[in-house]
C-alpha positions in Angstrom: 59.9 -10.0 4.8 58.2 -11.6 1.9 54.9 -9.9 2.6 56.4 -7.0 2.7 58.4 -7.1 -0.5 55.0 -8.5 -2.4 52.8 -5.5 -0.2 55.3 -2.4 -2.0 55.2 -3.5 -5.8 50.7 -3.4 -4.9 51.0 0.1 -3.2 52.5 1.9 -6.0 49.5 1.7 -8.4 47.6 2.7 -5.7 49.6 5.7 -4.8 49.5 6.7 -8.4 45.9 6.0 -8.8 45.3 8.3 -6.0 47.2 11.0 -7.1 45.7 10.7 -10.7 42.6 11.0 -8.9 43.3 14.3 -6.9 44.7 15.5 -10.2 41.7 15.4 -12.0 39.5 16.6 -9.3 41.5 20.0 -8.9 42.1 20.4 -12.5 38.1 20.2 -13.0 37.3 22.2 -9.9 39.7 25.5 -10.7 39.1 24.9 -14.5 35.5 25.3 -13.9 36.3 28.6 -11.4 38.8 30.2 -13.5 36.7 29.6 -16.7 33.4 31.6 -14.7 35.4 33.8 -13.2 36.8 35.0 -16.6 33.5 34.8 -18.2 32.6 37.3 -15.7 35.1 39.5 -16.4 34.6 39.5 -20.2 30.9 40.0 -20.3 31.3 42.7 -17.5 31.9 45.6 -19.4 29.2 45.2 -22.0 26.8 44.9 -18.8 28.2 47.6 -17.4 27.8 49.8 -20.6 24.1 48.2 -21.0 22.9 48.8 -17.8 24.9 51.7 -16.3 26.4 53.8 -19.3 23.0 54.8 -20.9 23.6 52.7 -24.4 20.2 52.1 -25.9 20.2 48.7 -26.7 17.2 46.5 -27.6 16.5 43.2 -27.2 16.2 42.1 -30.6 19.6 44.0 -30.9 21.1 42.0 -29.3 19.3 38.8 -30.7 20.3 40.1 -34.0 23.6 40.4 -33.3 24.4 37.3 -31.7 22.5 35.5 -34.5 24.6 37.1 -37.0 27.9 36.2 -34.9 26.5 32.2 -34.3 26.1 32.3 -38.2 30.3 32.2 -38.7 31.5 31.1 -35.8 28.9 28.6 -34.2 30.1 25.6 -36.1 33.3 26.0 -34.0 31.5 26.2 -30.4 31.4 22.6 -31.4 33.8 21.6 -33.8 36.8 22.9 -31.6 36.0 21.6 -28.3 35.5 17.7 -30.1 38.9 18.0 -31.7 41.4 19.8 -29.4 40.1 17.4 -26.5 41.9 14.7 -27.3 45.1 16.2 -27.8 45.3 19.0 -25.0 43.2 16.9 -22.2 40.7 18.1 -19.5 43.7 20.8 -17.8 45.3 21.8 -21.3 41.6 22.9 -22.7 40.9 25.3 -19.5 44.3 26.4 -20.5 43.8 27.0 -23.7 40.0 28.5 -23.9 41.6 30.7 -21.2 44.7 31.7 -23.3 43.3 32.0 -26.8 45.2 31.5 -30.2 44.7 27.4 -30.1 45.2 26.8 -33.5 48.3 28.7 -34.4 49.9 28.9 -30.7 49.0 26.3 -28.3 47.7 22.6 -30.4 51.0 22.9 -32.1 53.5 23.3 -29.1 51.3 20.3 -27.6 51.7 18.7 -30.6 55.7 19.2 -30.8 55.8 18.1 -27.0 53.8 15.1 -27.3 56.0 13.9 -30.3 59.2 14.9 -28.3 58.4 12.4 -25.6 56.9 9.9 -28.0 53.7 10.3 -26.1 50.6 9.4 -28.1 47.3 11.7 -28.0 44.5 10.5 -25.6 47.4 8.9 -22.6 48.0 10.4 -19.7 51.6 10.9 -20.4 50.4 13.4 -23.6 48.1 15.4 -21.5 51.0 16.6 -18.7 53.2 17.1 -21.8 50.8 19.4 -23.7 49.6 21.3 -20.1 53.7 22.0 -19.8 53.9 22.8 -23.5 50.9 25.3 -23.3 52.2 27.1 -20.5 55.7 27.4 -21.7 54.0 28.9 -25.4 51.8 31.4 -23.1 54.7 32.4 -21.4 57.3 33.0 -24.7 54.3 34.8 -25.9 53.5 36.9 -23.0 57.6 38.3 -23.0 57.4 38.3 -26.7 54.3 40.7 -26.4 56.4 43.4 -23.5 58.9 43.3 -25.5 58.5 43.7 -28.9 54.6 45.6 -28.3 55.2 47.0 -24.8 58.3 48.5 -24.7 59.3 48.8 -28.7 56.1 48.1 -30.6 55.7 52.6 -31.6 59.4 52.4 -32.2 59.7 49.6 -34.4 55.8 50.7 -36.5 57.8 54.1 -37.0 61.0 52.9 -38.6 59.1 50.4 -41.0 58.9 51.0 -44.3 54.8 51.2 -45.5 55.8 48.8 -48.5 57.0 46.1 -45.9 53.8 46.7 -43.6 51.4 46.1 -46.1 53.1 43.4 -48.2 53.3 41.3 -44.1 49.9 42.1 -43.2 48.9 40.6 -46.6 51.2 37.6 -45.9 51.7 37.4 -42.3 49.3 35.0 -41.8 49.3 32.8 -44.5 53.3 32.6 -43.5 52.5 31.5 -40.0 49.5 28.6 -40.7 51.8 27.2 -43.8 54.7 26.7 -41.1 52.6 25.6 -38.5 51.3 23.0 -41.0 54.6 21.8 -42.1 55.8 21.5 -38.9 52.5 19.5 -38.0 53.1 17.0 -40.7 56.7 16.6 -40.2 56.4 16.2 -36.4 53.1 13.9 -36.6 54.2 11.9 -39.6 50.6 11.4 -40.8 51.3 11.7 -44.4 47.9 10.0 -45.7 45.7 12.2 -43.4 47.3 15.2 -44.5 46.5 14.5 -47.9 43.2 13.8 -47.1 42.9 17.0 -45.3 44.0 19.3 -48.0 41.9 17.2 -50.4 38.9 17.8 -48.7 40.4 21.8 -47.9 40.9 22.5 -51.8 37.7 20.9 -53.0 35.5 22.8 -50.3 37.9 26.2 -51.8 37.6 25.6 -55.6 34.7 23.1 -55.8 32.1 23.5 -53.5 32.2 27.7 -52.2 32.2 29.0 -56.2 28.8 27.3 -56.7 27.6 27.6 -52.8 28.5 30.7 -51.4 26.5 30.6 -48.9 28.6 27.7 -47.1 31.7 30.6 -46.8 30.9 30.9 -43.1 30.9 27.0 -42.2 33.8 25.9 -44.8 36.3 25.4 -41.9 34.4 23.4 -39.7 32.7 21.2 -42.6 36.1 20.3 -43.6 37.9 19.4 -40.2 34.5 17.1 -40.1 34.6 15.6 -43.4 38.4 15.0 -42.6 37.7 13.7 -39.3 35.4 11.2 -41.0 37.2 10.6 -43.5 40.6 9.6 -41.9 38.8 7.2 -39.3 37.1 5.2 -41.5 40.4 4.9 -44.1 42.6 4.1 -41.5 44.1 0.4 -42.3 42.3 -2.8 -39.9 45.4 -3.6 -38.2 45.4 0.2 -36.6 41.6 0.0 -35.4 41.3 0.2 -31.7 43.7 0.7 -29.4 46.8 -1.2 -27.9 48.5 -1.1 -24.4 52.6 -0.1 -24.5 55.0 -1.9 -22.6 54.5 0.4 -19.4 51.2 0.3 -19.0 50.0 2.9 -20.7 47.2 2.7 -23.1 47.7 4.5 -26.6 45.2 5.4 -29.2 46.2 4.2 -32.7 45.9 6.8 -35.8 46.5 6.2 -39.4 50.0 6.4 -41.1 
C-alpha cells in the first residue's frame, strides 16, 4: 500500500512531462506545415502571373524590388521574431505570423491574458494563456470583419459623413496604438521600462531622424533594440535571473 501511495505522487510529473512533450512536437510539426503550406499559397499567385500570365518581369526586377522592400521592413524579419517569442511561445508565433496584426491585435490580448492569470512571460502556463488569447482575438476579429465589412461595410461607407472619414483615417490609428499602449502599461505595470521606451521613442523622433533621415526606415526597430538593451541592463540586482514559484513553475523576472 505504501508503495503504491509513494509510486502515484512520481507518476504525475511523468504524465505531465509526457504530455508537454507531445505538445511541443505537434505544435512544431503542424506549425511548420501550416506556415509552408500558406507560404505556398501567398507566393502562388505572383508565380502564377510570372510564369503563366505573360507579365514581363526581369530578374533584376525583382532584385530591385525586394531590395527596396528589405530596406523598411528587414529590420523587423529579425527584430519581431526575438521579441514576440518570449511572450506568445513556439504555438502562439505560428499563430500569429499566420494571422497577422501582432502588434495592435494579438501581443496585447496575450498580454491581458497572461496578466489575468498572473502568468509570467517565458512559463508554460503564459504560453497556453496567450495561444487561447490569440485565438479568441482572431475569432472577435473574424465576426467583427462579416459583420461590420461583409454584410454592412457599403452601407455604413455610404451614410458617413466625408468630414468624419477623413478626420478617422487621419486619427484612426494613432487612437488604436495610444490605447493599446495604455492598456499595456496599466496591465504590465512596468512603469520604468515604459519610460525608457518612450525616451528612447522621442529622441530617435525629435533628435536623431531631423539630422539623419536616412535612419526613417529602421527607426522602429533601432528603438525596440535600444529599449531592449536598455531595460535589461537597468533592471535592479535583486531582479536578475530568474526564480522558481511555489508550484513549480519557473518565472522570468523583469524590471518594475
Amino acid at each position: 500500500m505504501s508503495a503504491n501511495s509513494d509510486a502515484q505522487p512520481q507518476a504525475v510529473p511523468a504524465r505531465l512531462a509526457a504530455m508537454d512533450q507531445a505538445y511541443t512536437v505537434t505544435t512544431n510539426r503542424w506549425g511548420r506545415i501550416t506556415m509552408i503550406i500558406s507560404l505556398l499559397l501567398a507566393t502562388s499567385v505572383p508565380f502564377y502571373l510570372l510564369f503563366f500570365g505573360g507579365v514581363s518581369v526581369t530578374g533584376a526586377q525583382v532584385l530591385t524590388g525586394f531590395l527596396a522592400v528589405a530596406a523598411t521592413y528587414g529590420v523587423f524579419w529579425i527584430v519581431e521574431p526575438v521579441t514576440y517569442y518570449p511572450i506568445l511561445g513556439p504555438a502562439g508565433m505560428y499563430q500569429a505570423f499566420m494571422i497577422g496584426n501582432i502588434s495592435n491585435k494579438l501581443l496585447p490580448s496575450a498580454i491581458v491574458a497572461q496578466s489575468s492569470i498572473n502568468a509570467r512571460p517565458g512559463t508554460r502556463k503564459a504560453e497556453f494563456a496567450a495561444t487561447a488569447a490569440i485565438c479568441g482575438a482572431a475569432a472577435v476579429h473574424v465576426v467583427s470583419l462579416l459583420l461590420l465589412v461583409g454584410l454592412l461595410g457599403t452601407w455604413l461607407v455610404s451614410i458617413t459623413p466625408p468630414e468624419i472619414t477623413e478626420v478617422a483615417r487621419l486619427y484612426i490609428l494613432p487612437a488604436i496604438l495610444g490605447g493599446i499602449v495604455v492598456q499595456l502599461i496599466a496591465t504590465l505595470k512596468q512603469i520604468k521600462a515604459a519610460l525608457i521606451a518612450m525616451a528612447i521613442a522621442a529622441a530617435m523622433v525629435f533628435g536623431v531622424l531631423p539630422f539623419v533621415p536616412a535612419l526613417a526606415g529602421f527607426n522602429t526597430g533601432i528603438v525596440v533594440l535600444l529599449t531592449i538593451v536598455v531595460v535589461w541592463f537597468a533592471r535592479p540586482r535583486s531582479m536578475r535571473g530568474a526564480r522558481t514559484r511555489a508550484d513549480g513553475d519557473e518565472e522570468t523576472i523583469g524590471i518594475a
